[in-house]
C-alpha positions, 0 to 999 in steps of 0.5 A, a space after each residue: 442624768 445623762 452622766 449616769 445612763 452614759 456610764 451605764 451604756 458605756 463602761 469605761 475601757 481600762 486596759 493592762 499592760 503587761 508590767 501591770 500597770 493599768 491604764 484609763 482610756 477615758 481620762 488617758 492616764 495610768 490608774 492604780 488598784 485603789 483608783 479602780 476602787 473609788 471607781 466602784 464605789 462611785 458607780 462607775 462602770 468599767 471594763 478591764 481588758 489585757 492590752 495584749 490578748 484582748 482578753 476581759 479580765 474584768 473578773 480577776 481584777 475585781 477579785 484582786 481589789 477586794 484580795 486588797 482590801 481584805 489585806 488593808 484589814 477591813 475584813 468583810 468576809 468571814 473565814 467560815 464563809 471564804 471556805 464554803 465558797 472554795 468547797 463549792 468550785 467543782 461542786 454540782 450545785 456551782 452553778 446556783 451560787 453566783 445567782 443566788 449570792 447576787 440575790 441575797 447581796 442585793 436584798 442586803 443592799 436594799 437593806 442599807 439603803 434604807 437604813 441611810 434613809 432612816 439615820 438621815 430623816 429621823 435621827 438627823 444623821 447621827 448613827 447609832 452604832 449598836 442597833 445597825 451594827 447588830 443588824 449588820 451582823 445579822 445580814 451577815 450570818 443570813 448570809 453564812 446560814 445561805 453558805 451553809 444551806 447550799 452545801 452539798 444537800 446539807 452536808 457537814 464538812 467536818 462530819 464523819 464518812 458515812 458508814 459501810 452500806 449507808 445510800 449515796 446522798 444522791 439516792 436523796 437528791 430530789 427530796 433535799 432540793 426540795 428541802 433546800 428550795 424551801 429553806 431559800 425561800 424562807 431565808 429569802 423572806 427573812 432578809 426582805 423583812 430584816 429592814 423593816 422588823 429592826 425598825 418597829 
């Protein structure tokens, strides 16, 4: 207990050097991008900082283990789902994104948990792969169905230019808000409830 409220308190402090390597100053030994990995999925907290600058670059190490990853090809983001994340980069709604991903990832990770309670007590372990992968599939188009919520009030990005003369869409703004606010919250409900719908 007093391990997991230190690693909460106290993130361990990585540093990079400039030749890239990077360096644990809680064990006092070079770690690589998987070590940093392992670290994640064992709930331990770090920080990264650049060696020389002082600057937290915490973000972009993070972005480059799962850049990693993604090359190992255990592909967790789907194509549809890394575009509508860059087409939202300068968008006016950038700033609801990461609060309304953290949200959703956590709902799905509440999901998973009880899914692993389930496997444990009730099936002894023993995974039963169609009924959770189908589950997994449809946290994951919950998610793709969010992306696409939060384009630009609804817009279609492959849809055609609108036509001479047609209102700009932020003559609509309040009314798609409050179209899109209900949809969050629908989707929202959804999700708090998959868990329990896939198991009655």
């Amino acid at each position: 207990m007093a391990q997991t409220e230190e690693r909460k308190s106290a993130p361990i402090t990585i540093k990079k050097y400039a030749n890239r390597r990077l360096y644990n100053t809680a064990t006092s030994s070079y770690v690589t991008l998987d070590d940093l990995c392992q670290m994640v999925k064992q709930g331990i907290e770090f920080t990264v900082y650049d060696a020389k600058t002082g600057d937290d670059i915490t973000r972009p190490v993070l972005t480059q283990i799962i850049v990693e990853e993604e090359g190992k090809g255990q592909n967790l983001l789907p194509i549809t789902v890394l575009r509508q994340l860059i087409g939202f980069y300068g968008d006016s709604l950038q700033g609801l994104v990461p609060h309304y991903l953290e949200q959703s990832m956590q709902s799905f990770i509440h999901n998973q948990e009880r899914m692993r309670q389930y496997v444990q007590s009730t099936l002894g372990g023993i995974f039963p792969f169609t009924q959770f992968e189908e589950m997994g599939k449809q946290n994951m188009t919950l998610l793709e169905q969010a992306m696409k919520m939060f384009s630009p009030f609804g817009a279609d990005p492959g849809a055609a230019p609108a036509e001479p003369g047609t209102p700009p869409a932020s003559a609509e703004a309040p009314d798609k808000l409050d179209e899109l606010q209900k949809k969050i919250d629908a989707l929202e409900k959804q999700m708090e409830n998959l868990g329990r719908q896939k198991r009655d």
